[in-house]
LUMVEX-542694 format. One record per residue (C-alpha): residue number from 1; y, z, x. Coordinates in steps of 0.02 Angstrom, whole numbers. Layout:
BEGIN
+------+--------+--------+--------+
: resi :      Y :      Z :      X :
+------+--------+--------+--------+
:  NUM :      Y :      Z :      X :
...
+------+--------+--------+--------+
This chain:
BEGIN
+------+--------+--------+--------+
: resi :      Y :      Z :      X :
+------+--------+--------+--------+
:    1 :      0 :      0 :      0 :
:    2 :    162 :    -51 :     59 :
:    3 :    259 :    119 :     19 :
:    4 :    100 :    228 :    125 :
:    5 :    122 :     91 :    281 :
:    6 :    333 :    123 :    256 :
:    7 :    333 :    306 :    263 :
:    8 :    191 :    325 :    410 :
:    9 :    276 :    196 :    526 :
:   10 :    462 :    303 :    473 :
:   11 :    380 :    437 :    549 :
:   12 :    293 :    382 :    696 :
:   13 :    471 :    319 :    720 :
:   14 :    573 :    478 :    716 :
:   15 :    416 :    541 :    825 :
:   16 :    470 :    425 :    959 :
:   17 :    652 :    462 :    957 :
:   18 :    609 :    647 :    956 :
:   19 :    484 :    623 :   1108 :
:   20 :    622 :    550 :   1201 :
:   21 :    746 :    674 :   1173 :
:   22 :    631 :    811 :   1231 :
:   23 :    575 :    718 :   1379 :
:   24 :    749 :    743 :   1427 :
:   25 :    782 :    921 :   1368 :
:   26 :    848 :   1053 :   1477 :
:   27 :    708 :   1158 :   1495 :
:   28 :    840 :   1311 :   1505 :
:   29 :    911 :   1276 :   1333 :
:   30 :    729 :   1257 :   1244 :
:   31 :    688 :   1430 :   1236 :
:   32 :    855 :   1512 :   1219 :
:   33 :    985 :   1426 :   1103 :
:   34 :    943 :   1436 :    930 :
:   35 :   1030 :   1382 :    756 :
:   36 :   1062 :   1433 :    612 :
:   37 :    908 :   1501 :    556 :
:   38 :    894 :   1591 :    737 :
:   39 :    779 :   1453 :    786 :
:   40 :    754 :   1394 :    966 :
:   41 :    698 :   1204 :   1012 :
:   42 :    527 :   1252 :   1049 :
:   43 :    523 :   1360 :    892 :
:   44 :    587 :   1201 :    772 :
:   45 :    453 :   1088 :    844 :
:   46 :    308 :   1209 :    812 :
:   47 :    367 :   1231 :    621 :
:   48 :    367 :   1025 :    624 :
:   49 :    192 :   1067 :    705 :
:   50 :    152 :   1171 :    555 :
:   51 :    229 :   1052 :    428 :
:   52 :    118 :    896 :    498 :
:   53 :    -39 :   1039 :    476 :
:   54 :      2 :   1103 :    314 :
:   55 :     57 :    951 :    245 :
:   56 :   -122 :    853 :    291 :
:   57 :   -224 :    981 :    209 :
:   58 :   -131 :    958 :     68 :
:   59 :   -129 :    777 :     46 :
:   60 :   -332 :    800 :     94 :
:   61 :   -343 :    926 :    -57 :
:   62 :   -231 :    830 :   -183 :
:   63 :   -350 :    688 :   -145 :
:   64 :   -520 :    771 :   -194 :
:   65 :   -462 :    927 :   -298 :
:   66 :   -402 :    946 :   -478 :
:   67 :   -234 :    917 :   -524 :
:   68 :   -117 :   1021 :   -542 :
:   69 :   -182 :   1116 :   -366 :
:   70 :   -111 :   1268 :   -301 :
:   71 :   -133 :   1251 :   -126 :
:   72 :    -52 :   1390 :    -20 :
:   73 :    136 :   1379 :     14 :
:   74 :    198 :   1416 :    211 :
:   75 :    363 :   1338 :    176 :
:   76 :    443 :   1435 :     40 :
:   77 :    470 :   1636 :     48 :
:   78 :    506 :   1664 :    211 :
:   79 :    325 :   1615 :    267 :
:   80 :    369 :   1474 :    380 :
:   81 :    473 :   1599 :    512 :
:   82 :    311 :   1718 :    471 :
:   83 :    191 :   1563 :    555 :
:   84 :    335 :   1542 :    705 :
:   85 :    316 :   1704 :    738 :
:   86 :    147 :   1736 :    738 :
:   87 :    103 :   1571 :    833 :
:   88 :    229 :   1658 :    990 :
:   89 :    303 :   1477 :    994 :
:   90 :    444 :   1512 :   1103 :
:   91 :    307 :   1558 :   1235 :
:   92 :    202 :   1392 :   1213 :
:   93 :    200 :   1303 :   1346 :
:   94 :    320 :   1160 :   1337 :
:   95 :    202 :   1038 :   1401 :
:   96 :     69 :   1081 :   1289 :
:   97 :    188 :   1089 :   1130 :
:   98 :    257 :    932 :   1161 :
:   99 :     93 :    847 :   1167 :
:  100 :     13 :    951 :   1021 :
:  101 :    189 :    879 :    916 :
:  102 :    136 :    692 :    964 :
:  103 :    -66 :    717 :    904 :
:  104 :    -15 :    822 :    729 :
:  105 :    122 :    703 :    684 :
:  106 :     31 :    531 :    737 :
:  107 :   -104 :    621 :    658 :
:  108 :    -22 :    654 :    466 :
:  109 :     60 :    474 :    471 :
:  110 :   -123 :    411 :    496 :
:  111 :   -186 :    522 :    345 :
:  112 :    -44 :    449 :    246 :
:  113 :    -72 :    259 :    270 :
:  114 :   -245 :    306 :    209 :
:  115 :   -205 :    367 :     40 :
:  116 :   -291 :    322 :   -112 :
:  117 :   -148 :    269 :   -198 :
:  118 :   -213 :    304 :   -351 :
:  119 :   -205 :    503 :   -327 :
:  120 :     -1 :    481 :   -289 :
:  121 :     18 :    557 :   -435 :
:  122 :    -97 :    723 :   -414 :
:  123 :      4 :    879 :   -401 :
:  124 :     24 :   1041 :   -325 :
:  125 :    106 :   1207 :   -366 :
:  126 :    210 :   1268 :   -245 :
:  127 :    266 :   1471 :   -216 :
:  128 :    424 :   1420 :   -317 :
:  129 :    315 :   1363 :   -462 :
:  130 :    382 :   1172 :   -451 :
:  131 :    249 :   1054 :   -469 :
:  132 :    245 :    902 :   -320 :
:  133 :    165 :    761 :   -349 :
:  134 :     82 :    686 :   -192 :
:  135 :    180 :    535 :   -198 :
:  136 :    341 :    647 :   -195 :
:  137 :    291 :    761 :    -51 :
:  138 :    248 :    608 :     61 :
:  139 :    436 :    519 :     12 :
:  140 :    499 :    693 :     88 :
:  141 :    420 :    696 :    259 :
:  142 :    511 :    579 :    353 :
:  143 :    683 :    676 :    270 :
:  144 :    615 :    854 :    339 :
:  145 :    585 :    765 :    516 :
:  146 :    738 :    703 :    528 :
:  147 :    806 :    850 :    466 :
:  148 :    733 :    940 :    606 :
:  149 :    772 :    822 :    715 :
:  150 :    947 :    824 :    706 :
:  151 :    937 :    993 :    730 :
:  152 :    874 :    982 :    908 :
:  153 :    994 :    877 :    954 :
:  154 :   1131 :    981 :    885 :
:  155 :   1049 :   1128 :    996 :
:  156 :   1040 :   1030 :   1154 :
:  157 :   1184 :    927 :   1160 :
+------+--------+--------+--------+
């Protein structure tokens, strides 16, 4: 489907504009300066680490399971700093988190040009009680990326 190829090759794009910028980053800056939410580089790019995770079990589940699915919710309530914290991001190694960021992300753009296109419509509950369809979260993924994104290069430039 022409919509599934779009939105995987969007993100492997905004993967390879990320990879580039931190190829260059100062490796002083990635563990120290943080934004708004108090979050450092290294912190922002395991949470799009734990996006790319959560967001392939889900489009697994929505693919197999009964619709409407409540599938557990990491984003919402707080729990996303909860899974920063507890992974100890800021003392990944930089190497390793970089290269961990390529294989999740290359790895949920594959899982989305393989859709069944005829689940787009299969939901999920999320912690706010809004129901997403599959369709809908996939539209959003690139947006969060980029989202994220520009945040790093806010923080390092």
């Amino acid at each position: 489907m022409v919509l599934l190829e779009k939105i995987s090759n969007d993100i492997l794009k905004l993967l390879g504009e990320l990879e580039s910028i931190l190829k260059h980053a100062n490796i002083n800056d990635i563990a120290t300066k943080t934004n708004m939410q108090h979050r450092t580089v290294k912190q922002i790019v395991g949470h799009l680490c734990d996006s790319a995770s959560n967001n392939t079990h889900r489009i697994i589940h929505l693919q197999y399971q009964n619709s409407p699915l409540i599938f557990p919710d990491y984003a919402n309530l707080g729990k996303n700093d909860l899974w920063i914290k507890l992974q100890a991001y800021n003392d990944y190694d930089w190497e390793d988190l970089q290269t961990l960021l390529k294989a999740v992300t290359k790895h949920v753009a594959h899982v989305i040009r393989n859709i069944d296109s005829s689940k787009l419509e299969n939901e999920w509950i999320s912690a706010l009680n809004e129901h997403i369809s599959l369709e809908a979260m996939i539209v959003d993924y690139p947006r969060h990326f980029k989202l994220h994104l520009d945040e790093i290069v806010d923080l390092l430039h």
